[in-house]
C-alpha positions in Angstrom: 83.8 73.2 83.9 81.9 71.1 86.6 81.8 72.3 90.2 83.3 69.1 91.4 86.2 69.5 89.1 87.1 73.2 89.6 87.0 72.1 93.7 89.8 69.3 92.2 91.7 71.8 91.1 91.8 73.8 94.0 92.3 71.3 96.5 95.3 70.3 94.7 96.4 74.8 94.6 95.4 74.7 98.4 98.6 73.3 99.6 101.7 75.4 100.0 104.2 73.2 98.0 101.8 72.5 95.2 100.6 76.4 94.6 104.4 77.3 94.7 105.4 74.6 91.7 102.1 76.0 89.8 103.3 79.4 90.0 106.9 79.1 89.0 105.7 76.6 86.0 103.5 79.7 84.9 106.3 81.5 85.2 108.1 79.3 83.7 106.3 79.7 80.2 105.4 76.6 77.8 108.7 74.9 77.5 108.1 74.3 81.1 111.5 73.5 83.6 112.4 70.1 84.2 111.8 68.4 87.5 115.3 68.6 89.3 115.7 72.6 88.7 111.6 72.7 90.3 113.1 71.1 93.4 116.4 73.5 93.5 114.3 76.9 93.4 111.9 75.5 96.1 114.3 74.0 98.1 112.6 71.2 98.3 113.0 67.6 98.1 112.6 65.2 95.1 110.7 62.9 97.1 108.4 65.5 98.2 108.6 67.1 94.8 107.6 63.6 93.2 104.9 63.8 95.3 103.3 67.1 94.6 104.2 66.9 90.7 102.5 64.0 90.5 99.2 65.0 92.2 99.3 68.4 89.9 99.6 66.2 86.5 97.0 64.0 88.4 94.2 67.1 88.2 95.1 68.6 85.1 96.9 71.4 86.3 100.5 70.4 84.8 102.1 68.0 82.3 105.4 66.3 82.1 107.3 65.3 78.1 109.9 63.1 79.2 113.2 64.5 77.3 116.3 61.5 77.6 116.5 61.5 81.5 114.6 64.6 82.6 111.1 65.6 82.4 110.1 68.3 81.9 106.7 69.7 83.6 105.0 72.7 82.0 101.4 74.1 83.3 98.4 73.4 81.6 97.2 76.9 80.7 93.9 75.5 79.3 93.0 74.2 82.6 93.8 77.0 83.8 91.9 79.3 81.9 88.8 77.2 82.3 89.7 77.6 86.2 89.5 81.1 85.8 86.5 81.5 84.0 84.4 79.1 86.1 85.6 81.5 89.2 84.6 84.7 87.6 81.9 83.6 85.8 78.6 86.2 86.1 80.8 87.9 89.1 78.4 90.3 90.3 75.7 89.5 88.2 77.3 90.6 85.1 78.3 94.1 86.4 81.9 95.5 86.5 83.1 95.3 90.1 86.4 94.3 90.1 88.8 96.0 87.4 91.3 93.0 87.5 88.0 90.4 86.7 86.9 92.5 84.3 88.2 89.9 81.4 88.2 87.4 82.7 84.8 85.7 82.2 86.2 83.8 79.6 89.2 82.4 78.2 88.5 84.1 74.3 88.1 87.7 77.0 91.6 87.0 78.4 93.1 86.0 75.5 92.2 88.7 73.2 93.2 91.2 76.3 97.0 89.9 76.0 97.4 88.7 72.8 97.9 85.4 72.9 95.8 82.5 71.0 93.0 80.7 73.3 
């Protein structure tokens, strides 16, 4: 991941509204949660929510599969993980300092620590 693009991606998590729909779509799994049920657990408006769902598919960081009338946004784990790695990346030159960084320097680390697939 570039440096340019990882500061893309946190812009876009440095607002309020936008970190709070990334973290309940994390939450939320892969199937993901459509739009309008977003808006109800946040209390927030679907103009509003338009705005900051777009901006998050815009970076990467979520993606919306149109089902009949709904879409449905799910995060973008692989962006994600490649998020996380670029942060952690040689963290203290490569020695242990933080035990919940400690597998995180790449996405095979993190993935093999929880059993899921990378």
């Amino acid at each position: 991941m570039e440096t340019l693009n990882a500061a893309e991606l946190l812009a876009a998590l440095g607002h309020e509204s936008r970190l709070a729909i990334f973290r309940l779509l994390v939450e939320a799994g892969p199937d993901g949660i459509n739009a309008s049920a977003i808006g109800e657990q946040l209390g927030m408006a679907p103009a509003t929510l338009s705005f900051h769902l777009a901006h998050l598919s815009r970076v990467g960081l979520i993606s919306g599969e149109r089902e009949s009338r709904f879409i449905h946004y799910s995060a973008n784990y692989g962006t994600m993980d490649e998020l996380i790695a670029f942060l952690t990346r040689n963290c203290c030159q490569g020695h242990a300092c933080l035990p919940k960084t400690a597998g995180c320097a790449s996405t095979e680390q993190r993935r093999a620590k929880t059993g899921k697939p990378s």
